[in-house]
Residue frames as a rotation matrix with the C-alpha (Angstrom) as fourth column:
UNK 1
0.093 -0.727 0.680 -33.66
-0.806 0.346 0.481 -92.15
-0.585 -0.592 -0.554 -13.11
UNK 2
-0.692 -0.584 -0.424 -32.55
-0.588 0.116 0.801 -93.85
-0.418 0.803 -0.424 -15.82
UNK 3
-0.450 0.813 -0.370 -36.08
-0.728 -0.094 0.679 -94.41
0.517 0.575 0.634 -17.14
UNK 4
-0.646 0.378 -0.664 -37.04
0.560 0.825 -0.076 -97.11
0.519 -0.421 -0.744 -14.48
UNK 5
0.079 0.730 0.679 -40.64
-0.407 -0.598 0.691 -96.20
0.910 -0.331 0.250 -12.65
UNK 6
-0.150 0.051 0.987 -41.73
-0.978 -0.151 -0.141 -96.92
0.142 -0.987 0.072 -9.59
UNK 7
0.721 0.686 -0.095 -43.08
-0.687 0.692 -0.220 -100.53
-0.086 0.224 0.971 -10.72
UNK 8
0.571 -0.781 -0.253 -39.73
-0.273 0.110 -0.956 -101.36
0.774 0.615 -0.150 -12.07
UNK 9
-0.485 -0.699 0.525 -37.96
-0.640 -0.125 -0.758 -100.52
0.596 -0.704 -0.387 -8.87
UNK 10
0.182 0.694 0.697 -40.79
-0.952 0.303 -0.053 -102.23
-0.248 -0.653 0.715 -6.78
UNK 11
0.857 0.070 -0.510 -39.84
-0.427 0.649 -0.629 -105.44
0.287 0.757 0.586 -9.29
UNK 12
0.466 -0.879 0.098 -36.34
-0.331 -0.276 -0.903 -105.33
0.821 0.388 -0.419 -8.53
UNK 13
-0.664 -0.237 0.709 -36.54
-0.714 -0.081 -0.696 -104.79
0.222 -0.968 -0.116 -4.80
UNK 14
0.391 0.598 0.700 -38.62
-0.738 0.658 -0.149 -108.13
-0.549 -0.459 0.698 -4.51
UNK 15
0.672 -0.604 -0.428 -36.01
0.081 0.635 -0.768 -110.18
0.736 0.482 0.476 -7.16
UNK 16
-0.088 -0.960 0.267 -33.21
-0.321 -0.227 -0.919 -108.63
0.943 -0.167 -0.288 -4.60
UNK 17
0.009 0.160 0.987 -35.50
-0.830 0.551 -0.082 -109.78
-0.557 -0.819 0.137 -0.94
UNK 18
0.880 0.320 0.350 -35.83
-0.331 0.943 -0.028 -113.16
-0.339 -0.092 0.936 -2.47
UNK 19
0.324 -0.941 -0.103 -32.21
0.144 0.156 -0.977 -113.78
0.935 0.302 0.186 -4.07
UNK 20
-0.196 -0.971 0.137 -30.79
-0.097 -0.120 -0.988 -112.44
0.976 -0.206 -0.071 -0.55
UNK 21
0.050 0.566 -0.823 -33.33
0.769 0.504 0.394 -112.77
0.638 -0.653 -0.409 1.71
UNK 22
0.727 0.593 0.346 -34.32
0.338 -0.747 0.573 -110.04
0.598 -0.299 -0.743 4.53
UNK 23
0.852 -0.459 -0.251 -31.35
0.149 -0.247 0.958 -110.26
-0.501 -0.853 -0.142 6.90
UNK 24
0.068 -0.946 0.317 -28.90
0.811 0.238 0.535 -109.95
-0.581 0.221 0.783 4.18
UNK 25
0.352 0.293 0.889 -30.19
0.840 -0.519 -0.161 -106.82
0.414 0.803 -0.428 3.00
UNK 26
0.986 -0.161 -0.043 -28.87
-0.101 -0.786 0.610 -104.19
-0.132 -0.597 -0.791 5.67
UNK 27
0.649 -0.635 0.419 -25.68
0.283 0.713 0.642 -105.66
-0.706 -0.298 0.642 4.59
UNK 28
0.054 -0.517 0.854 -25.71
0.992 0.128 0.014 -105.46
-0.117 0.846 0.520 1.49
UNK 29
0.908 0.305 0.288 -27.26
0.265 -0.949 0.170 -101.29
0.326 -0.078 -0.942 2.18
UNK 30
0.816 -0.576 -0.049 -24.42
-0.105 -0.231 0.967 -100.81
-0.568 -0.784 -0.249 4.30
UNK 31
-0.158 -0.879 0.450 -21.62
0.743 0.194 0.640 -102.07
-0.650 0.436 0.622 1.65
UNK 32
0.086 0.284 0.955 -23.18
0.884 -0.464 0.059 -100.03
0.459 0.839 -0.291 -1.43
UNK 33
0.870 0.289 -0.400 -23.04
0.492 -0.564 0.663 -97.06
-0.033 -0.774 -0.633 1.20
UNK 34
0.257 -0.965 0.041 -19.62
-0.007 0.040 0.999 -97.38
-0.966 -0.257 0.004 2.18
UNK 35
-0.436 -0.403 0.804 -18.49
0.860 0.077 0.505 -98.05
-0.265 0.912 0.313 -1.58
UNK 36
0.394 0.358 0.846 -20.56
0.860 -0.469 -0.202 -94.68
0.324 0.808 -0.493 -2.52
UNK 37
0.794 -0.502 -0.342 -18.91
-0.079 -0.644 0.761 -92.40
-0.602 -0.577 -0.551 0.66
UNK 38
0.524 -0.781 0.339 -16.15
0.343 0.558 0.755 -93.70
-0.780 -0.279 0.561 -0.69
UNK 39
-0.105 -0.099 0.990 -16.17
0.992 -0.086 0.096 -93.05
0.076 0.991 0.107 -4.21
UNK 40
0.805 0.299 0.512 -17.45
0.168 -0.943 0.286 -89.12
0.568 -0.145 -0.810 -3.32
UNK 41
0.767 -0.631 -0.116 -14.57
0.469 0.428 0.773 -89.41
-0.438 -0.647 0.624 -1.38
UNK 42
-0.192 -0.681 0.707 -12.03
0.621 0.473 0.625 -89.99
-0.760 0.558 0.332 -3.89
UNK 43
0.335 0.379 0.863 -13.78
0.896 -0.412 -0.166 -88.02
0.293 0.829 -0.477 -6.34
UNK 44
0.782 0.290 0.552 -13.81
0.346 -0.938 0.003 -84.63
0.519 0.189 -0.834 -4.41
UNK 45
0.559 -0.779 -0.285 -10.28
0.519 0.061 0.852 -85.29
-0.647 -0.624 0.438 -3.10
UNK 46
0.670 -0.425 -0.608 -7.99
-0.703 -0.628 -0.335 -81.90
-0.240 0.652 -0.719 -4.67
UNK 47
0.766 -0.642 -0.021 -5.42
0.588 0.714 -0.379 -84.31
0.259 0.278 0.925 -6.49
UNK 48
0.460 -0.619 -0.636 -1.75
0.657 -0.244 0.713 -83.88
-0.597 -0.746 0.295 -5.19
UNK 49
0.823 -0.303 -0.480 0.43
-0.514 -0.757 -0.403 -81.05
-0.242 0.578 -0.779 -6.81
UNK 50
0.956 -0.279 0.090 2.58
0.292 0.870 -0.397 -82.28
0.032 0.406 0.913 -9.25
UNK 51
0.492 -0.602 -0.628 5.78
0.312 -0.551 0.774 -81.36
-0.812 -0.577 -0.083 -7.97
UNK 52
0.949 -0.309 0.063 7.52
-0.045 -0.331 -0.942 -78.85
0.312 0.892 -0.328 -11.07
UNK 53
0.736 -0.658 -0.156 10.94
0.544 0.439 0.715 -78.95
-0.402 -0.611 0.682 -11.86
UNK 54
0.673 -0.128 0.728 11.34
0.434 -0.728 -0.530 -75.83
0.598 0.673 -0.435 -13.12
UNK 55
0.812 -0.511 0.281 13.31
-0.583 -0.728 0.360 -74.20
0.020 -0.456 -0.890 -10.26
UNK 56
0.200 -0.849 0.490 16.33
-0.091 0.482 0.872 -77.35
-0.976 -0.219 0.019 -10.28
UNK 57
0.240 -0.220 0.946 16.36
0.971 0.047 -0.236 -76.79
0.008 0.974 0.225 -14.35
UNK 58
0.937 -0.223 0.270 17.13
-0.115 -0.924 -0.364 -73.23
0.331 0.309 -0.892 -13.60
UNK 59
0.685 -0.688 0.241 19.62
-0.406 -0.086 0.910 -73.79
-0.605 -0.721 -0.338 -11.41
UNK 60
0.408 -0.481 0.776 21.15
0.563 0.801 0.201 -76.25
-0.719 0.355 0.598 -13.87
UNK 61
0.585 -0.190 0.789 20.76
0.447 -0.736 -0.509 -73.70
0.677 0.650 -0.345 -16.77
UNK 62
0.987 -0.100 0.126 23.01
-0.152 -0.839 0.522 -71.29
0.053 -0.534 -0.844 -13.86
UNK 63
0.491 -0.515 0.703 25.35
0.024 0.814 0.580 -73.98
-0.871 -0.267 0.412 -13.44
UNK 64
0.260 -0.432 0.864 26.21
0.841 0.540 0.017 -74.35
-0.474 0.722 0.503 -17.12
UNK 65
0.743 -0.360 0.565 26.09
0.016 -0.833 -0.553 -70.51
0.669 0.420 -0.613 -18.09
UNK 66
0.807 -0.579 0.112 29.17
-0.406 -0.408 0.818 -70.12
-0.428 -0.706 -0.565 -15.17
């Protein structure tokens, strides 16, 4: 995980309880959550179908052979 050990992380998560203190951490768990649902979301959403306009260029092409 992108080369950080357990120490590392253990480092981190005691810079992040003292920068935000304990009650502001379920908070902050809860946004980063929501902002990753989200993103997975968005990601595995089938993008819309780009509507072709192949069938109102025939017609046109009908239109002009007549």
């Amino acid at each position: 995980m992108f080369g950080l050990g357990m120490p590392e992380l253990l480092i981190i998560l005691v810079i992040i309880l003292i920068i935000f203190g304990a009650g502001k951490l379920p908070e902050i768990g809860r946004g980063l959550g929501r902002g990753i649902k989200n993103f997975k979301h968005a990601t595995s959403e089938k993008p819309e179908e780009i509507p072709s306009d192949t069938d109102d260029n025939e017609k046109e092409i009908e239109r002009l052979d007549d």
